[in-house]
N, CA, C and O atoms as a DFTB+ gen file, in Angstrom:
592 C
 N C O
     1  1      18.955      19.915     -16.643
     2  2      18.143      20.921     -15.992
     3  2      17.379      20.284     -14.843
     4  3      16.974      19.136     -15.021
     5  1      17.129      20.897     -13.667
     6  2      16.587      20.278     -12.686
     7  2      15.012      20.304     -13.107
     8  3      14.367      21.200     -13.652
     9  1      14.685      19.229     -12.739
    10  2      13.338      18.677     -13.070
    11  2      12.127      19.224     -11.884
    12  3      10.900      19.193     -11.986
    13  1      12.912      19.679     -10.850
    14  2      11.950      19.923      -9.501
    15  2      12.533      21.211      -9.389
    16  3      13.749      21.357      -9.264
    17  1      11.754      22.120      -9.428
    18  2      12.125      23.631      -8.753
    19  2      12.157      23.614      -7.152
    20  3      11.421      22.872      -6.502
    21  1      12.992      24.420      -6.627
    22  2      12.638      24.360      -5.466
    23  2      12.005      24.469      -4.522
    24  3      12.348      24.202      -3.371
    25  1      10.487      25.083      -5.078
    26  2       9.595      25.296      -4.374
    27  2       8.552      24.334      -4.475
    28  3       7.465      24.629      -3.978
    29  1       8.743      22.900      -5.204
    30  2       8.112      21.715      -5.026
    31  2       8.609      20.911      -4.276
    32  3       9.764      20.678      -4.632
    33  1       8.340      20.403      -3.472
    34  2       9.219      18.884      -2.629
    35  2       9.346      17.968      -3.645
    36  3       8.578      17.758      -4.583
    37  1      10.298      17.490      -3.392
    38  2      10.785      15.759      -4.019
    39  2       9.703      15.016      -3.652
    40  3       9.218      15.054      -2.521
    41  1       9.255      14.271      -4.641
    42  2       8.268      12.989      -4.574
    43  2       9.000      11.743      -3.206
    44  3      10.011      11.056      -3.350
    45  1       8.219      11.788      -2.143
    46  2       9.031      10.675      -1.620
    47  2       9.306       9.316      -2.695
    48  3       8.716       9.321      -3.776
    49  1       9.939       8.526      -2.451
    50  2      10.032       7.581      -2.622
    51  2       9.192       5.971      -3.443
    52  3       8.259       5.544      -2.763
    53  1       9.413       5.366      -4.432
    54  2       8.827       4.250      -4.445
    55  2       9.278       3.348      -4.651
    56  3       9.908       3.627      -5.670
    57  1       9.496       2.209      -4.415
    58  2       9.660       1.056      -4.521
    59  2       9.312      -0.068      -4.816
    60  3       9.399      -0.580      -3.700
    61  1       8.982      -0.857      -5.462
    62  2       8.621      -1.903      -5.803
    63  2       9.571      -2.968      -5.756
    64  3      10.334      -2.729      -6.692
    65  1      10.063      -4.335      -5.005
    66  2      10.049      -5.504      -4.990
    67  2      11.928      -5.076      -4.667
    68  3      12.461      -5.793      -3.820
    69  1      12.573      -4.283      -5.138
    70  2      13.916      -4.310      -5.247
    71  2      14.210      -3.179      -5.185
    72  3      13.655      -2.344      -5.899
    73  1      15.420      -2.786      -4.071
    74  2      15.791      -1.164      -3.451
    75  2      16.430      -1.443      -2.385
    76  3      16.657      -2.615      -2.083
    77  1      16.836      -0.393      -1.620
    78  2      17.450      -0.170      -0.210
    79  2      16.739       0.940       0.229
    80  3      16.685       2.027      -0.348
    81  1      16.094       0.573       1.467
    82  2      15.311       1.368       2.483
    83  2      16.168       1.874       3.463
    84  3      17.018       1.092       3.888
    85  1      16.131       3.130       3.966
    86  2      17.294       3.975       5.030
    87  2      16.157       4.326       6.044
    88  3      16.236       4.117       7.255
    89  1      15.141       4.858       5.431
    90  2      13.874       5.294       6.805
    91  2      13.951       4.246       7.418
    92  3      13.898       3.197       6.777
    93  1      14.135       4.219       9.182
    94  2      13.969       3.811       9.852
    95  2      12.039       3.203      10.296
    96  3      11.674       2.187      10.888
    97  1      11.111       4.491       9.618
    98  2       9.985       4.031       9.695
    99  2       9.695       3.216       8.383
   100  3       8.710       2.529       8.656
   101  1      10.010       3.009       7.327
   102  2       9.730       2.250       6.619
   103  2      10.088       0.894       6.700
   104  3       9.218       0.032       6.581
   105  1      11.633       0.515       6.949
   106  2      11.731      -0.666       7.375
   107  2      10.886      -1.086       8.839
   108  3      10.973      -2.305       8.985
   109  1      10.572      -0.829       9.287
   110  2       9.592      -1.297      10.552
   111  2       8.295      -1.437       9.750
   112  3       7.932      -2.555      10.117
   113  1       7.509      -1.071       9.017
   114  2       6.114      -1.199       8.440
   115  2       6.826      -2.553       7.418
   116  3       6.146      -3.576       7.347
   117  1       7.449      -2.534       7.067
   118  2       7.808      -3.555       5.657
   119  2       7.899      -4.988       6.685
   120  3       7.246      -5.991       6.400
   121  1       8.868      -4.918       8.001
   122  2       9.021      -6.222       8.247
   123  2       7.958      -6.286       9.581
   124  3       7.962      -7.227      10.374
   125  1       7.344      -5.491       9.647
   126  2       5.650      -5.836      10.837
   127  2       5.015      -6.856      10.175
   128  3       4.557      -7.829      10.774
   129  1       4.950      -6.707       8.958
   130  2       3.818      -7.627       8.120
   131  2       4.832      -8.958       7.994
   132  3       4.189      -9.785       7.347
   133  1       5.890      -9.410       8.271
   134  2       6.535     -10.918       8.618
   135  2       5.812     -11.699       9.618
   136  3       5.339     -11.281      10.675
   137  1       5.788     -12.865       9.160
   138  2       5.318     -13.954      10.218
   139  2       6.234     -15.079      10.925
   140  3       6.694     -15.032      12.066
   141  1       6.384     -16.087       9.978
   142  2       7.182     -17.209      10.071
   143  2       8.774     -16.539       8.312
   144  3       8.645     -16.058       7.186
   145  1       9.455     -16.781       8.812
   146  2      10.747     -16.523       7.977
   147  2      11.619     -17.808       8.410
   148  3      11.547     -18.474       9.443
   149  1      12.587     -17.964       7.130
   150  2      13.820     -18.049       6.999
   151  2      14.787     -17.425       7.221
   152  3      14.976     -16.463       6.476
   153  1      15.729     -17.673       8.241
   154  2      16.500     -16.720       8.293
   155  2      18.009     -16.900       7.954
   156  3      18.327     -18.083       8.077
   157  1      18.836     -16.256       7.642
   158  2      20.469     -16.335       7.234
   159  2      21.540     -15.501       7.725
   160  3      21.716     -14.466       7.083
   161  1      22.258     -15.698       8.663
   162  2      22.834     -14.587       9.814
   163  2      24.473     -14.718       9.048
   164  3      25.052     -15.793       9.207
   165  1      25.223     -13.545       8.181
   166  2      26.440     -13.909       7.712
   167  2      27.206     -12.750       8.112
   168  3      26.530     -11.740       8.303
   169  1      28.647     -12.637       8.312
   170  2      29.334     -11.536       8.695
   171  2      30.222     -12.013       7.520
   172  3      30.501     -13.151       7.142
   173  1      30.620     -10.660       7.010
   174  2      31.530     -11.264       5.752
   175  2      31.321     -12.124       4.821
   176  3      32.205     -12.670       4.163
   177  1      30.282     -12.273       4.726
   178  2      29.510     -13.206       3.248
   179  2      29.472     -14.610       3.587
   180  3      28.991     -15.447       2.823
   181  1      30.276     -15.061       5.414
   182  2      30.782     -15.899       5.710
   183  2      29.130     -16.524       6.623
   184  3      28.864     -15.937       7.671
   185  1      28.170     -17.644       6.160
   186  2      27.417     -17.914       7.272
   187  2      27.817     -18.272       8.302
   188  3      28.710     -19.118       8.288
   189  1      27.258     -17.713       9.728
   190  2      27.405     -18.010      10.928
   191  2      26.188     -19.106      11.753
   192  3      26.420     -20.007      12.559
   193  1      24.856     -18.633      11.202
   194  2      23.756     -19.473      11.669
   195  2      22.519     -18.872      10.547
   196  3      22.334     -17.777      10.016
   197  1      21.776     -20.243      10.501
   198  2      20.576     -19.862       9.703
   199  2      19.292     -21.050      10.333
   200  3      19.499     -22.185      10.762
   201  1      18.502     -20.617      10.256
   202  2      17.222     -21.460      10.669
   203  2      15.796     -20.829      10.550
   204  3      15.929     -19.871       9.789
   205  1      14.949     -20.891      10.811
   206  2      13.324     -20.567      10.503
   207  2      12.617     -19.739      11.514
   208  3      13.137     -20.443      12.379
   209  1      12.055     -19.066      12.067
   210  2      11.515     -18.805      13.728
   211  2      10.296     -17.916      12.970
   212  3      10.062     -17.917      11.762
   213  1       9.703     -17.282      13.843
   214  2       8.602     -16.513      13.808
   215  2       9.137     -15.136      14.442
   216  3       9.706     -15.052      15.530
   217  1       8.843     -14.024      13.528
   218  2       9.016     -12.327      13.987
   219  2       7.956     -12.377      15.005
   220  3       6.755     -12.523      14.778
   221  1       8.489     -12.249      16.080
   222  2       7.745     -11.922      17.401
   223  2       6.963     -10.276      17.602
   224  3       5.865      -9.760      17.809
   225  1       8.634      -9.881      17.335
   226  2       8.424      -8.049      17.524
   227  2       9.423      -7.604      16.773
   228  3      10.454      -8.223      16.509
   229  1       9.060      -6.287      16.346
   230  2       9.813      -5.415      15.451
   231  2       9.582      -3.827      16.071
   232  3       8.520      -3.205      16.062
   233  1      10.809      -3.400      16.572
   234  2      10.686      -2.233      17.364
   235  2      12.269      -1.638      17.048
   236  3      13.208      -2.204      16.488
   237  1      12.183      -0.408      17.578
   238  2      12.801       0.751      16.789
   239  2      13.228       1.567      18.143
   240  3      12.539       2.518      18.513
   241  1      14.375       1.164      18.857
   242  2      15.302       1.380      20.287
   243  2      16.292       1.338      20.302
   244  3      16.785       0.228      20.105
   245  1      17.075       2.328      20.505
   246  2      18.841       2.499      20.270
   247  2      19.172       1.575      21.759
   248  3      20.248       0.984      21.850
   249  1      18.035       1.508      23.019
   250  2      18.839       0.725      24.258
   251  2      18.890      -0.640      23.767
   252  3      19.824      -1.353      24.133
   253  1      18.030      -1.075      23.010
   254  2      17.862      -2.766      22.769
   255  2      18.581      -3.503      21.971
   256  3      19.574      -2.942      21.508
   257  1      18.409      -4.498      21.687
   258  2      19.315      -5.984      21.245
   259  2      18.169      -6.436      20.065
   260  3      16.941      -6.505      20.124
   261  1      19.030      -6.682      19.089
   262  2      18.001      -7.538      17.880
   263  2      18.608      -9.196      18.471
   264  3      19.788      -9.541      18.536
   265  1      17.329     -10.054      18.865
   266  2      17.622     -10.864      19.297
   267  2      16.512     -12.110      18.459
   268  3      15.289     -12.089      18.320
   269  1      17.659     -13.245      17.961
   270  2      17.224     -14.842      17.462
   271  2      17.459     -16.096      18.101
   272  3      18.358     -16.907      17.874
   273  1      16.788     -16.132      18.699
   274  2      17.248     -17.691      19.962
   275  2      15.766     -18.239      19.641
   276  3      14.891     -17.664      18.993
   277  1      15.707     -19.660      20.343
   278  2      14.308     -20.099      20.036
   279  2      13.561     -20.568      19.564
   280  3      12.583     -21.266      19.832
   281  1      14.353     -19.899      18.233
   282  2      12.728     -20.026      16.434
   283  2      12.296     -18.355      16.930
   284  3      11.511     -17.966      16.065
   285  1      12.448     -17.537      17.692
   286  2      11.902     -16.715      17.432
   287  2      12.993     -15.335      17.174
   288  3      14.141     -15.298      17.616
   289  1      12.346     -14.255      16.371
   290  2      12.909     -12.946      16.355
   291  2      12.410     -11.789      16.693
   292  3      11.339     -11.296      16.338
   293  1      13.405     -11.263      17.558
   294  2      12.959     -10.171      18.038
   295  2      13.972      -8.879      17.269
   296  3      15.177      -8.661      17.402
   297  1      13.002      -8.216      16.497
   298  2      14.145      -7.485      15.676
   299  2      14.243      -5.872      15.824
   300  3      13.566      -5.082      15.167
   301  1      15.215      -5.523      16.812
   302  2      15.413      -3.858      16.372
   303  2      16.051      -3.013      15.275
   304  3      17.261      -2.913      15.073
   305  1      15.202      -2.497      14.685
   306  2      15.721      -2.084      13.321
   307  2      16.883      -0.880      13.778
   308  3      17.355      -0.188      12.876
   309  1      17.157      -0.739      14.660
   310  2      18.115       0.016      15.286
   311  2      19.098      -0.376      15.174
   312  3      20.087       0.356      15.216
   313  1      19.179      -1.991      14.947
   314  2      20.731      -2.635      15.087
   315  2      20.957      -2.717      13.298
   316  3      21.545      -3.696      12.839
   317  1      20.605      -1.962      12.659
   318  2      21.584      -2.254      11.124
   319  2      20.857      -0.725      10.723
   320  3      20.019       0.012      11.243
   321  1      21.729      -0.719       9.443
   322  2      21.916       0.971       8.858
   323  2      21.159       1.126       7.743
   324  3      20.957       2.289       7.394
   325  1      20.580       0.050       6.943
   326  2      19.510      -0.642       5.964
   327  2      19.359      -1.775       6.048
   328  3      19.817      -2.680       6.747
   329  1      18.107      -1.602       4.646
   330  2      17.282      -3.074       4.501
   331  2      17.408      -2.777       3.154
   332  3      17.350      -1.655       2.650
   333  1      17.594      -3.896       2.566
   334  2      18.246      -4.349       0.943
   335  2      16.550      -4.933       0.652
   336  3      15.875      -5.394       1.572
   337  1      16.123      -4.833      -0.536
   338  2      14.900      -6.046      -0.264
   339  2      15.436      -6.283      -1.902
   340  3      15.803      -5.354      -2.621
   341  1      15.404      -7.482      -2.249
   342  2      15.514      -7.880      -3.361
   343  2      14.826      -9.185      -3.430
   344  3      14.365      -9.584      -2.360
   345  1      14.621     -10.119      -4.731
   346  2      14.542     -11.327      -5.149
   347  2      15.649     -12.225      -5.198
   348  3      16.761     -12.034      -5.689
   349  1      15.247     -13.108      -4.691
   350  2      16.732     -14.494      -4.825
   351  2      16.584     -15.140      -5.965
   352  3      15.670     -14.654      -6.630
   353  1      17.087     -15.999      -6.441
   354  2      17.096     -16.690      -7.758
   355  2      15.779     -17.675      -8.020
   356  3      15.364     -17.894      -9.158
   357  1      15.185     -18.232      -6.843
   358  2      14.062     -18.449      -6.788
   359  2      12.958     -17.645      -6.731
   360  3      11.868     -18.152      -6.467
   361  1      13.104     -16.045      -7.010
   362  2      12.217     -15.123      -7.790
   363  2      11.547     -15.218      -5.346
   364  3      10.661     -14.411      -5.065
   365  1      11.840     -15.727      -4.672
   366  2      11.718     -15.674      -2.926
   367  2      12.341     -13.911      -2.946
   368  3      13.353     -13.460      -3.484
   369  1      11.543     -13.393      -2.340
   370  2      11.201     -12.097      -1.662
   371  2      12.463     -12.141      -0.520
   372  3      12.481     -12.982       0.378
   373  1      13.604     -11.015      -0.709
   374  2      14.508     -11.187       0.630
   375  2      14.680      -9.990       1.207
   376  3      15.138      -8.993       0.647
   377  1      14.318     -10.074       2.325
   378  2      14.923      -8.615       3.463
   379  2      16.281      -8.727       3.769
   380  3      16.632      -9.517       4.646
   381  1      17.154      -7.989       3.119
   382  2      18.207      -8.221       3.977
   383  2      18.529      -6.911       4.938
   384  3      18.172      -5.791       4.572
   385  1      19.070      -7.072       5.908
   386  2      18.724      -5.719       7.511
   387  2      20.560      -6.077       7.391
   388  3      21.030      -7.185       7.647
   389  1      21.315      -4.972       6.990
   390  2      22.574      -4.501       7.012
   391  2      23.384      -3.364       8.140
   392  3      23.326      -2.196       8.527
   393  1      23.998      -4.383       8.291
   394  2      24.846      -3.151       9.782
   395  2      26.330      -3.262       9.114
   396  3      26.259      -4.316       8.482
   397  1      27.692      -2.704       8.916
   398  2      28.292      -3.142       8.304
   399  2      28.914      -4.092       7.581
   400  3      28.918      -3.873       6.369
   401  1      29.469      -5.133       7.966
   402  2      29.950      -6.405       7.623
   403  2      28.610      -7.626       7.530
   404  3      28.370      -8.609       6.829
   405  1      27.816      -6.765       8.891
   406  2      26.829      -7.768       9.073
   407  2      25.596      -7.959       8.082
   408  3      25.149      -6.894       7.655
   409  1      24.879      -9.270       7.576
   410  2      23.809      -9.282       7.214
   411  2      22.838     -10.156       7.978
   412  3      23.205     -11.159       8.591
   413  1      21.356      -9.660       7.908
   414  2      20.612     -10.535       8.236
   415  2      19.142     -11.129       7.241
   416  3      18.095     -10.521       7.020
   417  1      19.497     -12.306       6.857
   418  2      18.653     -11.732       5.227
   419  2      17.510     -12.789       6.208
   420  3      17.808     -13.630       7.056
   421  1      16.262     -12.406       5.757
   422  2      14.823     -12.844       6.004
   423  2      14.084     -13.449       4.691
   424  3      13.980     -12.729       3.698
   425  1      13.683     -14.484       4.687
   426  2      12.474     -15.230       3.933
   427  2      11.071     -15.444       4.411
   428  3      10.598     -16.375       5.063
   429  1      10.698     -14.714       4.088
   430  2       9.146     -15.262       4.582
   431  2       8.687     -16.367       4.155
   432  3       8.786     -16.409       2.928
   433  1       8.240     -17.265       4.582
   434  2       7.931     -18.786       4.480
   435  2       6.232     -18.707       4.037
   436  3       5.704     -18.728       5.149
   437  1       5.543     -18.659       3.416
   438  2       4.594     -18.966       2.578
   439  2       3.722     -19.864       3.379
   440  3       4.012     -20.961       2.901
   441  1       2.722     -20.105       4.417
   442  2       1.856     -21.427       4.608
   443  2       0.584     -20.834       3.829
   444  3       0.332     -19.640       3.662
   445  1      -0.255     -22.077       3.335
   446  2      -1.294     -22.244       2.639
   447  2      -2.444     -22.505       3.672
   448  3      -3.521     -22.783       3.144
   449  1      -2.433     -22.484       4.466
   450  2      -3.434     -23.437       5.696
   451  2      -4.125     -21.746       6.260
   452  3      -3.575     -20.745       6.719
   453  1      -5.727     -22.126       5.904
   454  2      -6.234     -21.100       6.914
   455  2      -6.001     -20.698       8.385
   456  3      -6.289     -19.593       8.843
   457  1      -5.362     -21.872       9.181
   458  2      -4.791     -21.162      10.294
   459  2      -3.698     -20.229      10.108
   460  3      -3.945     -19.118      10.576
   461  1      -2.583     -20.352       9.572
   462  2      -1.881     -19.562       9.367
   463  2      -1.971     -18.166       8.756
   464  3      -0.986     -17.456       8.958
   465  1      -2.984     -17.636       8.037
   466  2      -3.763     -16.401       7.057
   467  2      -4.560     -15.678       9.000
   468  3      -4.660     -14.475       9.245
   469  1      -4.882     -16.554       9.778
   470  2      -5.799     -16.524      10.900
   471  2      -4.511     -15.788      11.425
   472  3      -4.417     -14.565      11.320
   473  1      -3.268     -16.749      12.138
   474  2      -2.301     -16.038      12.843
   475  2      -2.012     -14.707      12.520
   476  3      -1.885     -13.965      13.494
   477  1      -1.842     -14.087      11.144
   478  2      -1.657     -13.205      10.206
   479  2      -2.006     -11.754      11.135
   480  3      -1.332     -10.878      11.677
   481  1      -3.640     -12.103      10.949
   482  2      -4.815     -11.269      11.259
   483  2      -5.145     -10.702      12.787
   484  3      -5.574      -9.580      13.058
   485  1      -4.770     -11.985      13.892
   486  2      -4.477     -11.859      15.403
   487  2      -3.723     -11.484      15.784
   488  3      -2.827     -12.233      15.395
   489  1      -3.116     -10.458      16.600
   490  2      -2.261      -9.908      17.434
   491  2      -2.324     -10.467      18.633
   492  3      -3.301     -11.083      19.058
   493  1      -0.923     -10.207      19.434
   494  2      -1.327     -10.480      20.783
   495  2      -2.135      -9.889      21.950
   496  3      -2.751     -10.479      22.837
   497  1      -1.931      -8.222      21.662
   498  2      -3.058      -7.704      22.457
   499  2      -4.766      -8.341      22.319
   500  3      -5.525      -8.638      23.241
   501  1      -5.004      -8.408      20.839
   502  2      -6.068      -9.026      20.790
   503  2      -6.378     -10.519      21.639
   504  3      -7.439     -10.730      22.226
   505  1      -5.632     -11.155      21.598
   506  2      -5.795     -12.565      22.182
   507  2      -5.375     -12.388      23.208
   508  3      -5.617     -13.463      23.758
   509  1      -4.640     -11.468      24.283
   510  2      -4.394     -11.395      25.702
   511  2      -6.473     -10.668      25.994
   512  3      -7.151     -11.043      26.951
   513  1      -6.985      -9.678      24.923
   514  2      -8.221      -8.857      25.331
   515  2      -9.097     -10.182      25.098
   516  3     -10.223     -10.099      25.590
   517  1      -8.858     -11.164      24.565
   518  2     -10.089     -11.883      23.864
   519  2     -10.154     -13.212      25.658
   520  3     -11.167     -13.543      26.275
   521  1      -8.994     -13.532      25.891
   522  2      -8.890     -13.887      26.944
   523  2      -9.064     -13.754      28.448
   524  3      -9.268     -14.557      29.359
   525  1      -8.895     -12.343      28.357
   526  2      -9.738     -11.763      29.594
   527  2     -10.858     -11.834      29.553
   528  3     -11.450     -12.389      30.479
   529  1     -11.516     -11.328      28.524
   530  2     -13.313     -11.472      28.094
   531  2     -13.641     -13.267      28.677
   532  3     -14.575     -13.520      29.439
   533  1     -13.229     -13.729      28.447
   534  2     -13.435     -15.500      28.964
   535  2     -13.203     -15.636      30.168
   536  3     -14.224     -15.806      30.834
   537  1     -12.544     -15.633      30.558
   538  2     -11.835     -15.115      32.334
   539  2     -13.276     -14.468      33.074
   540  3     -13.970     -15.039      33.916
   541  1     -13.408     -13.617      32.705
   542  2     -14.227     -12.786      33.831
   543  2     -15.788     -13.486      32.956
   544  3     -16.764     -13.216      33.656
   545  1     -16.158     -14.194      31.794
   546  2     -17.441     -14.303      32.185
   547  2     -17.903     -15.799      32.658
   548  3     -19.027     -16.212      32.943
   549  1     -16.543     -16.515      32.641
   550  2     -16.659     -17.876      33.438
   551  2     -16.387     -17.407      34.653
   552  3     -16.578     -18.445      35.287
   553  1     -15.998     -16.395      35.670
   554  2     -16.143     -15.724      36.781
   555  2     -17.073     -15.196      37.087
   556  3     -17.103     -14.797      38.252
   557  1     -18.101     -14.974      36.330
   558  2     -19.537     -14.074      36.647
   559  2     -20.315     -16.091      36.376
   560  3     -21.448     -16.285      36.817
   561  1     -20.005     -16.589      36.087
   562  2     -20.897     -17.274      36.120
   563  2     -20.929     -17.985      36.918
   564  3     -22.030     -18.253      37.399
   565  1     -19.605     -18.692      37.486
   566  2     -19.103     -19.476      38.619
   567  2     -19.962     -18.695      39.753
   568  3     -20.932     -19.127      40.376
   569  1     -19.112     -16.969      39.881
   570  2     -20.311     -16.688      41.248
   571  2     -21.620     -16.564      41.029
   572  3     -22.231     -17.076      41.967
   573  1     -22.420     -16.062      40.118
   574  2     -23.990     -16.297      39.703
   575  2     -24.430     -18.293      40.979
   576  3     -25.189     -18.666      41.873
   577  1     -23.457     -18.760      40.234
   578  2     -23.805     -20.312      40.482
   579  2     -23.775     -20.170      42.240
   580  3     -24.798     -20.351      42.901
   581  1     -22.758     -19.904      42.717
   582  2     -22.905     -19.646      44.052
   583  2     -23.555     -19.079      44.650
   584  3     -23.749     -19.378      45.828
   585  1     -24.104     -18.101      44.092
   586  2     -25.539     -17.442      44.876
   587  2     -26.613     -18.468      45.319
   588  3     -26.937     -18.761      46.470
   589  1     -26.976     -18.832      44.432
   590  2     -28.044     -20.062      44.498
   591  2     -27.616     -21.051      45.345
   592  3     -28.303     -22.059      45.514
């Protein structure tokens, strides 16, 4: 017997630790909060390249390129059809971002060091705004000084 009449909506969704995500807005909120990862690039179960970088940006554009050069990633969730998230055998947290054949599985790398909890918390707009603020009041002061 159906459990939901039709004049209730379906409960979205929950998840906890292990699932496949299809919303396009959900996988973008899940991998915003990435920093520094592991990464594992395989077509056919076959690895092609794997190495470490930092999620730069995570954006959601049918014109763009999910791009890893660097150490860094720039990831459009546009370029795969899900995100797998499961546990690896080391109980490690994995994104994997699926386009057919293709996988791209993600580790988030764990640092313990208050700078890194700091990077977390800073954005770049913030530190491009926090930088201007310095800019213009070592400029008010430089000319202040020249008046005199």
């Amino acid at each position: 017997m159906n459990q939901h009449p039709r004049s209730q909506p379906i409960p979205a969704p929950c998840i906890v630790d292990i699932g496949i995500i299809v919303n396009k807005d959900d996988i973008e909120r899940l991998l915003n909060d990435l920093c520094h990862v592991r990464y594992i690039h395989s077509i056919d179960n076959q690895i092609q390249s794997e190495g470490q970088g930092c999620v730069i940006e995570v954006f959601n554009d049918p014109q763009q390129s999910t791009l890893v050069a660097n150490s860094n990633l720039y990831i459009n969730i546009q370029s795969f059809d899900f995100l797998q998230l499961s546990k690896s055998a080391n109980e490690e947290t994995c994104f994997d971002l699926i386009q057919d054949h293709r996988q791209l599985r993600l580790i988030p790398i764990s640092r313990s060091s208050p700078i890194s909890d700091l990077e977390k918390t800073i954005d770049t707009a913030a530190i491009e705004a926090m930088m201007t603020e310095v800019l213009s009041a070592h400029l008010d002061v430089q000319f202040d000084d020249d008046e005199f």
